[in-house]
C-alpha positions as CSV (number, residue, x, y, z in Angstrom):
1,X,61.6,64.6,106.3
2,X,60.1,67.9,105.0
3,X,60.7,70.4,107.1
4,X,57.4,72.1,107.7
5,X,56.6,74.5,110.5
6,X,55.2,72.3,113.5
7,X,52.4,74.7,115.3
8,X,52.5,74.7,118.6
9,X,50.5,76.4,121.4
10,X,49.6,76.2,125.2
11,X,45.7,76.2,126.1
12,X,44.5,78.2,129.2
13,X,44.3,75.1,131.1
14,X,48.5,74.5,130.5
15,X,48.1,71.3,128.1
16,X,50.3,71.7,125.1
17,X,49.3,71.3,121.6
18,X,51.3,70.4,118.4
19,X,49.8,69.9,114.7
20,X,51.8,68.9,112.1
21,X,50.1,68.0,108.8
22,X,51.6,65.0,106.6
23,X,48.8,64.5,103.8
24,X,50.2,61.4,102.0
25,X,47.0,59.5,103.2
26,X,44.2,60.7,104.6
27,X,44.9,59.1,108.1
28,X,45.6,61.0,111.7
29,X,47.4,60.0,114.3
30,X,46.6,61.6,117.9
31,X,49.4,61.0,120.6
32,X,49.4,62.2,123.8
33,X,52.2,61.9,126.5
34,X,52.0,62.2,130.4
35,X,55.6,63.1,131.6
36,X,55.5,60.2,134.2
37,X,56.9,57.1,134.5
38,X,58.6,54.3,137.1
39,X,61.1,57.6,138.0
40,X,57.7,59.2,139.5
41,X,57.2,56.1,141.7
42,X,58.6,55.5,145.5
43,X,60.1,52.2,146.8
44,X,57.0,50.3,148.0
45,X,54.8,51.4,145.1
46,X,57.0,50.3,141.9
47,X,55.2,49.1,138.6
48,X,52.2,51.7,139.1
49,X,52.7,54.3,136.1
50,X,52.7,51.0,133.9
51,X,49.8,49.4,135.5
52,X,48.0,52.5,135.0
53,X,48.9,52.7,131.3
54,X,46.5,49.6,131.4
55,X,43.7,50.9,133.9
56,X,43.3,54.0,130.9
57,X,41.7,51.8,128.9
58,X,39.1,51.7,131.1
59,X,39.0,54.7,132.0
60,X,36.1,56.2,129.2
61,X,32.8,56.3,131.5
62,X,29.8,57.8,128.8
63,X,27.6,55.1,128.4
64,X,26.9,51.1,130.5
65,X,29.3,50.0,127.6
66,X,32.2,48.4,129.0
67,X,35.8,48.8,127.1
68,X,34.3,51.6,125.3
69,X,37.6,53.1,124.3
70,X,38.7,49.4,122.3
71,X,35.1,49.4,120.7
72,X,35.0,53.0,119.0
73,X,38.3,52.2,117.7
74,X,37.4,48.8,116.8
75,X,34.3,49.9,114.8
76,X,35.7,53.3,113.8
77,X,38.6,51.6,111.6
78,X,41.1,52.9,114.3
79,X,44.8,51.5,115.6
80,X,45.4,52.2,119.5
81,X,48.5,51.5,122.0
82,X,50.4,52.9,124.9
83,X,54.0,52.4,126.4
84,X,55.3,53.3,129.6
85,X,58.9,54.2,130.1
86,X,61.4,55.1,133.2
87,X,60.1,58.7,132.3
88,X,57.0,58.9,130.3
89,X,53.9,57.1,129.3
90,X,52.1,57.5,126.2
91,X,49.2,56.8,124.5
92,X,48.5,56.8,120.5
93,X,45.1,56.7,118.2
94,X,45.4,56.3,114.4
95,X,42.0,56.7,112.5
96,X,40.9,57.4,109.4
97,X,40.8,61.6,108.7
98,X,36.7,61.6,109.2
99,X,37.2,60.4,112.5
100,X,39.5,62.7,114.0
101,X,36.8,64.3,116.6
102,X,36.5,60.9,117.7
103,X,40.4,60.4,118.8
104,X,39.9,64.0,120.6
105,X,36.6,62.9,122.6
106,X,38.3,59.2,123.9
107,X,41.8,61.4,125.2
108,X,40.1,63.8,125.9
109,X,37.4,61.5,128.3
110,X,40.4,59.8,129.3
111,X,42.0,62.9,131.1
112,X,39.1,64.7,132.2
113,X,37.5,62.4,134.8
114,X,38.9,59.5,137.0
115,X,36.2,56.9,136.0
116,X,38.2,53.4,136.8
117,X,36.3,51.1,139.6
118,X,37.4,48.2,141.6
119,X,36.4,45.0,138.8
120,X,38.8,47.3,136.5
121,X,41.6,48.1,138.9
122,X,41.1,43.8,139.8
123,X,41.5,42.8,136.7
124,X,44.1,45.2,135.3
125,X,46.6,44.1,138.2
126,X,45.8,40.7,137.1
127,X,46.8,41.5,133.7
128,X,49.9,42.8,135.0
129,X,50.7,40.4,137.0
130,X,50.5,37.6,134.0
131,X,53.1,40.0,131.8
132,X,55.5,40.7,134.9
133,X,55.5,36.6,134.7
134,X,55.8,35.9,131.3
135,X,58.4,38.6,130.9
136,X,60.5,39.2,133.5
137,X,60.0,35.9,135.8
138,X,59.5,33.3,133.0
139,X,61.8,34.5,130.1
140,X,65.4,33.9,129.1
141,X,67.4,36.7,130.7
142,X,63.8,38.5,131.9
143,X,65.7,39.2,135.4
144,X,68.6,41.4,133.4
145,X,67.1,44.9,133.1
146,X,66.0,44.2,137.0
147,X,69.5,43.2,137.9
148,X,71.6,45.8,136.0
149,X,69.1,48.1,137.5
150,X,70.0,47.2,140.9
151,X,73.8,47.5,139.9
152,X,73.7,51.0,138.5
153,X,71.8,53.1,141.1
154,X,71.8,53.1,144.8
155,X,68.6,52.6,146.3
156,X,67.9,55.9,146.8
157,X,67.5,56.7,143.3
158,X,64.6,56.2,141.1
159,X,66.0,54.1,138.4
160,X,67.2,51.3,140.7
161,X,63.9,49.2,140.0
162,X,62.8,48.1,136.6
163,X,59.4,49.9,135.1
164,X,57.3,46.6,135.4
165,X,58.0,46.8,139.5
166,X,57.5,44.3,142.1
167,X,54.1,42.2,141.6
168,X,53.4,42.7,145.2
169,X,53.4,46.6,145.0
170,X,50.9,46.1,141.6
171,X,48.9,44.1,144.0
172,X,48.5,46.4,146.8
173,X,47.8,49.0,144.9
174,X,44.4,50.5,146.2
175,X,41.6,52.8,143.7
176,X,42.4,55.7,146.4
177,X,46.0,54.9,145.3
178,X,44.9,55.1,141.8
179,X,42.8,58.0,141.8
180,X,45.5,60.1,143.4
181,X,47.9,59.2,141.0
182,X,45.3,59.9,138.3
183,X,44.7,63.8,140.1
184,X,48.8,63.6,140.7
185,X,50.2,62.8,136.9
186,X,47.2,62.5,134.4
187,X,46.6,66.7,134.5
188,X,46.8,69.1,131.3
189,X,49.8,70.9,132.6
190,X,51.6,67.6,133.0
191,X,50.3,66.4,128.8
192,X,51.4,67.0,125.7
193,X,49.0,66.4,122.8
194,X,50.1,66.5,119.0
195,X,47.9,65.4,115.9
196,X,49.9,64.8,113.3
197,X,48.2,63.7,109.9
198,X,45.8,64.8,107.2
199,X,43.5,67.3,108.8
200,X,42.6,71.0,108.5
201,X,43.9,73.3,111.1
202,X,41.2,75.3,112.0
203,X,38.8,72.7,112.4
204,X,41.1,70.5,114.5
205,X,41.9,73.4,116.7
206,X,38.3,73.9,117.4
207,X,37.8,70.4,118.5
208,X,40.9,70.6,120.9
209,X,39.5,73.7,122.4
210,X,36.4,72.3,122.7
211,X,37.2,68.5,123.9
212,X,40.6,69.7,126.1
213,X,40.1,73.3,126.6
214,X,37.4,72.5,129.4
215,X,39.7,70.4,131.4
216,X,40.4,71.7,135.0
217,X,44.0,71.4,136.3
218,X,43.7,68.5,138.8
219,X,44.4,68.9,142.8
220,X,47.1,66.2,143.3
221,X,50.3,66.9,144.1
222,X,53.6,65.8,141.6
223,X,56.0,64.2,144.4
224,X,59.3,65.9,143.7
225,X,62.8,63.9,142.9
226,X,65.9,64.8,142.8
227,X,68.6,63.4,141.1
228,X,72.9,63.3,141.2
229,X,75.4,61.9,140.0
230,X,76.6,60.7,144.0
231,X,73.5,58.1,143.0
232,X,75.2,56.0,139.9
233,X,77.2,53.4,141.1
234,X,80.7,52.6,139.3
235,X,83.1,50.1,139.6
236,X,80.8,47.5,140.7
237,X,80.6,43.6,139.5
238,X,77.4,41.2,140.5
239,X,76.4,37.6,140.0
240,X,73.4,36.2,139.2
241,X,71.7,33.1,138.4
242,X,69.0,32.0,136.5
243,X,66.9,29.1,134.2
244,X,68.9,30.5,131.3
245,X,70.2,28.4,128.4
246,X,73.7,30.1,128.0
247,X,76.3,32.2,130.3
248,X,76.7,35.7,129.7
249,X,78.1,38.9,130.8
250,X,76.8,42.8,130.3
251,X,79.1,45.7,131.2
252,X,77.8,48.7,131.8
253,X,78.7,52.4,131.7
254,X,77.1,55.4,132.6
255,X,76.5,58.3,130.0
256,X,75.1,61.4,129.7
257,X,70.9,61.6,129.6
258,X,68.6,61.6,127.2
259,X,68.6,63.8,123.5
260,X,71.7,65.9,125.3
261,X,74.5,66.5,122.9
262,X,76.5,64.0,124.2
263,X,73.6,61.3,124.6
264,X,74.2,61.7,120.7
265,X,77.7,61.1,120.6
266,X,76.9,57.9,122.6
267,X,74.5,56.8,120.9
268,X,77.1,56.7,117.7
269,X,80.1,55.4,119.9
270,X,77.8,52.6,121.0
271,X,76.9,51.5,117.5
272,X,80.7,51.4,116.5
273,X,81.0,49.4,119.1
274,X,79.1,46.5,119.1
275,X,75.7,47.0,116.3
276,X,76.5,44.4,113.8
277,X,78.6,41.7,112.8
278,X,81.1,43.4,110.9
279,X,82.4,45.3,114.0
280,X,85.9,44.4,116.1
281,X,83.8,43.2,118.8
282,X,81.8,40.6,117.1
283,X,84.7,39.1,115.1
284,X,86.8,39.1,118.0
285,X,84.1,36.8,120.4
286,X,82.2,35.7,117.9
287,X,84.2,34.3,114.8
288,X,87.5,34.0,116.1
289,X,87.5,33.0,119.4
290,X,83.8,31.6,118.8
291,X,83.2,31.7,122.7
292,X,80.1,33.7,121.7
293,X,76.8,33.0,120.3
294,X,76.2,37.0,120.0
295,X,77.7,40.2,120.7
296,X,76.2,43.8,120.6
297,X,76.3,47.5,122.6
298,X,73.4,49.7,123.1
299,X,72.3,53.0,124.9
300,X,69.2,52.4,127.4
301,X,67.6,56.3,127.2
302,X,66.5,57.9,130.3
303,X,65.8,61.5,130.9
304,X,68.6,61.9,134.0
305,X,71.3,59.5,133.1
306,X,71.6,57.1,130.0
307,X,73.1,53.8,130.6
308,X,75.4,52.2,127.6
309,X,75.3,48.6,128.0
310,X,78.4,46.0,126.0
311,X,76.2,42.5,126.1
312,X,77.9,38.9,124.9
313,X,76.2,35.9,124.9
314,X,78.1,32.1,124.7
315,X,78.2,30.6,121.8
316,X,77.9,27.2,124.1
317,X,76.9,25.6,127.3
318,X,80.2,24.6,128.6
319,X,81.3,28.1,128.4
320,X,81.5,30.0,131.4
321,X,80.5,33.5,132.2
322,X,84.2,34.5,133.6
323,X,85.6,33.4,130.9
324,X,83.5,35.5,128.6
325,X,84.3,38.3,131.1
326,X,88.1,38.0,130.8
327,X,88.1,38.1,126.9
328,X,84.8,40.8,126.3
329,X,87.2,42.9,128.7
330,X,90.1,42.1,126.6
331,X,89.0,43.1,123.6
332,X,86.7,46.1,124.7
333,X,89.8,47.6,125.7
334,X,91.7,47.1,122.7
335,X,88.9,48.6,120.6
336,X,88.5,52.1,122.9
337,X,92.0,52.1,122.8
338,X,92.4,52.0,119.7
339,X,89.2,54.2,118.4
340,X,87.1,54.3,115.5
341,X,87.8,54.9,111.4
342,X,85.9,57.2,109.2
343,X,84.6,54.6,107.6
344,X,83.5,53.2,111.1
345,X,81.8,56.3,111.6
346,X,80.7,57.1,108.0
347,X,78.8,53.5,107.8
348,X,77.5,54.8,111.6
349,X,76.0,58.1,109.9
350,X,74.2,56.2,107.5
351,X,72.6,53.6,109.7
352,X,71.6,56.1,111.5
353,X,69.9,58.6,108.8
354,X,68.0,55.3,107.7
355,X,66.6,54.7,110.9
356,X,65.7,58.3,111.5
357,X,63.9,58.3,108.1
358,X,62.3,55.5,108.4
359,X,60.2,56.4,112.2
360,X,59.1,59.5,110.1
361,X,57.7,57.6,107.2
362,X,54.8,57.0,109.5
363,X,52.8,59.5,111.0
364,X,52.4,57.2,114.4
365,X,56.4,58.0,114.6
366,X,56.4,61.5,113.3
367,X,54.0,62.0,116.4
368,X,55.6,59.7,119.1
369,X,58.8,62.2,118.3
370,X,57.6,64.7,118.5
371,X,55.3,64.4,121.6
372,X,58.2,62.6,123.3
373,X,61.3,65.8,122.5
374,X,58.5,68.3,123.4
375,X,58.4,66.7,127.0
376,X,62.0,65.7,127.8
377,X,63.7,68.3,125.8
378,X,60.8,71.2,125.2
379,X,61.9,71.2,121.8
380,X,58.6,70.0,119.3
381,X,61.2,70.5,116.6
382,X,64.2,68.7,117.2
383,X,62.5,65.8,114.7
384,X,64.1,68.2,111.5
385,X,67.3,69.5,112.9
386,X,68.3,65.4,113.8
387,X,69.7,64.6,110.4
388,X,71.9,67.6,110.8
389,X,73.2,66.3,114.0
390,X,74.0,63.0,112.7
391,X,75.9,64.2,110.2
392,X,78.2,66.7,112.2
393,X,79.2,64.5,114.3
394,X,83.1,63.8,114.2
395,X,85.6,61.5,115.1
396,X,86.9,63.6,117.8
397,X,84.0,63.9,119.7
398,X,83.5,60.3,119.1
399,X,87.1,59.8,121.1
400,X,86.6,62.5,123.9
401,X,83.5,60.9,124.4
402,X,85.0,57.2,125.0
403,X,87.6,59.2,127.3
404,X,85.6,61.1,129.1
405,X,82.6,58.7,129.9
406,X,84.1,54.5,128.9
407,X,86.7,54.2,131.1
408,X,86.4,50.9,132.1
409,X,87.6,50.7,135.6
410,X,84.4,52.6,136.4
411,X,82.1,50.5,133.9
412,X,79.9,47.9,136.0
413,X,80.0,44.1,135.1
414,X,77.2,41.5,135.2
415,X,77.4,37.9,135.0
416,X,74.9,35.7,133.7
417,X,75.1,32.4,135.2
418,X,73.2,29.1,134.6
419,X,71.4,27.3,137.5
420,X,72.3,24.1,138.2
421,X,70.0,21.2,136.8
């Protein structure tokens, strides 16, 4: 990725701005990010920073039109989503170049007045409601984030409850609710905006000024959290059971949080671990012993503390989830133990420089980068000094990093079990 000088500034009203121009096509891509998520929430109102991602939609009030926002993209040529994390939510508009203004009214009408009513909030939660069930309730392994979850943080902490929340909380959620949540989170000093695309600076800072600059800070009040490390739980093992077709087990380890230096590191240990077949791991469980179907690690980001998870799946019905247990163990042990090759790591370094270049071929991922490292890391920048990082990163950090955080008398284990038919 060319590294080109991002501009960044602060309006008067404490939104901040980043443009970065890609001219390849003559498309623009307006993100913006609200530095709240299901950490921002309090037992008793779970799943609300996700079921407002949904009520935003509804939430452009300039003409009797209803689901404005989806018809000027619809007839404007434009591409529109959002996604709501443990930490952030975030909203994206592609259009065509002419219709930049355009993207800049809709977020801009989206954070300047609360305009949702009671047939949107109604039929929002029952939106909700229908993806908590299809996802979580009614799909293979749906319960496992929620469960893990509840093994990895005592209650007291922010991150023991999944970002979807309980379907009762979504349904008692009131619009008085909503509307001070919408004065609490949805404020310009709380936003990030960055355009990233085909357009002329000038211009495109006019029309921020001019659609943003207006916005009044909001009167709601952030609720403060704290977080320590007294709240992750270690050394813990749980059972559940589900209408799953095979046994499983997940073990779990805590790591360091989000884009820290170490996060890194994990990030790399984790794919030596367990991403792809050619690793110890999967020829271990998977072609050897064949008592697994599938075998893989991977980091779950969050901005306080980053959970690496070791999953294996059976390869059969009439294997067991202990027995899985006792050999995943096994051979986890013998690969930390062991440690990691240059070539391991060198093949690591690759995947990884691939993957990085590819979420910047497209200016939707350039953006989504950059709005999401200005917000948990204040860095706009850290998209071009990335592929440095990756490649600096040694096989003796690699090992301190598996001694100092995967020990695995501390990791936490999960069984996966089949209900009875």
């Amino acid at each position: 990725m060319t590294n080109t000088k991002i501009k960044t500034y602060t309006l008067s009203n404490g939104l901040r701005v980043n443009l970065y121009q890609i001219k390849r096509t003559p498309t623009v891509c307006v993100t913006i990010g609200y530095h709240v998520g299901s950490k921002n929430e309090i037992e008793g109102m779970t799943g609300i920073a996700h079921l407002f991602e949904h009520l935003m939609f509804d939430n452009v009030n300039a003409s009797s039109f209803d689901k404005l926002y989806d018809l000027c993209g619809l007839y404007s040529g434009a591409e529109n989503n959002a996604y709501t994390t443990y930490d952030q939510t975030v909203y994206y508009i592609s259009l065509p170049n002419h219709q930049l203004e355009l993207g800049l009214w809709l977020e801009a009408q989206r954070m300047n007045k609360f305009s949702i009513n009671s047939d949107a909030l109604k039929t929002q939660q029952s939106v909700v409601t229908e993806e908590i069930n299809q996802n979580v309730f009614n799909q293979p392994y749906g319960l496992l984030s929620t469960k893990m979850n509840e093994m990895m943080f005592d209650k007291s902490c922010f991150y023991n409850w999944e970002v979807y929340g309980s379907i009762e909380d979504v349904n008692n959620f009131s619009l008085d609710k909503a509307l001070e949540f919408y004065n609490s989170y949805y404020s310009p000093t709380n936003a990030v905006v960055t355009i990233v695309g085909d357009f002329e600076f000038s211009k495109t800072e006019q029309l921020i000024e001019q659609y943003f600059g207006v916005i009044a800070q909001k009167n709601g009040a952030m609720k403060p959290y704290g977080f320590t490390s007294t709240q992750c739980l270690k050394n813990q093992r749980s059972v559940y059971s589900d209408s799953i077709p095979l046994e499983g087990v997940n073990i779990s380890f805590h790591i360091p949080k989000k884009y820290s230096e170490q996060y890194l590191i994990g990030n790399f240990v984790s794919s030596m671990i367990g991403k792809g077949k050619s690793t110890t791991l999967y020829n271990t469980l998977v072609r050897e012993q064949q008592l697994c179907s599938e075998v893989y690690s991977y980091v779950d980001a969050r901005e306080e503390s980053s959970i690496l998870n070791i999953q294996a799946i059976a390869s059969e019905e009439n294997i067991t989830a202990e027995q899985i247990e006792e050999s995943l163990r096994d051979t986890v042990h013998s690969v930390l133990e062991k440690g990691f090759s240059a070539n391991e790591l060198q093949k690591i370094t690759n995947k990884s420089l691939t993957s990085h270049a590819y979420q910047t071929q497209l200016v939707e991922g350039v953006a989504d980068f950059i709005t999401t490292t200005t917000m948990l890391k204040n860095q706009p920048d850290y998209v071009f000094s990335l592929e440095k990082e990756y490649a600096n990163v040694t096989l003796e950090q690699c090992h301190n990093f598996v001694q100092t955080f995967l020990q695995l008398p501390e990791s936490n284990t999960l069984l996966m079990k089949r209900v009875n038919d």
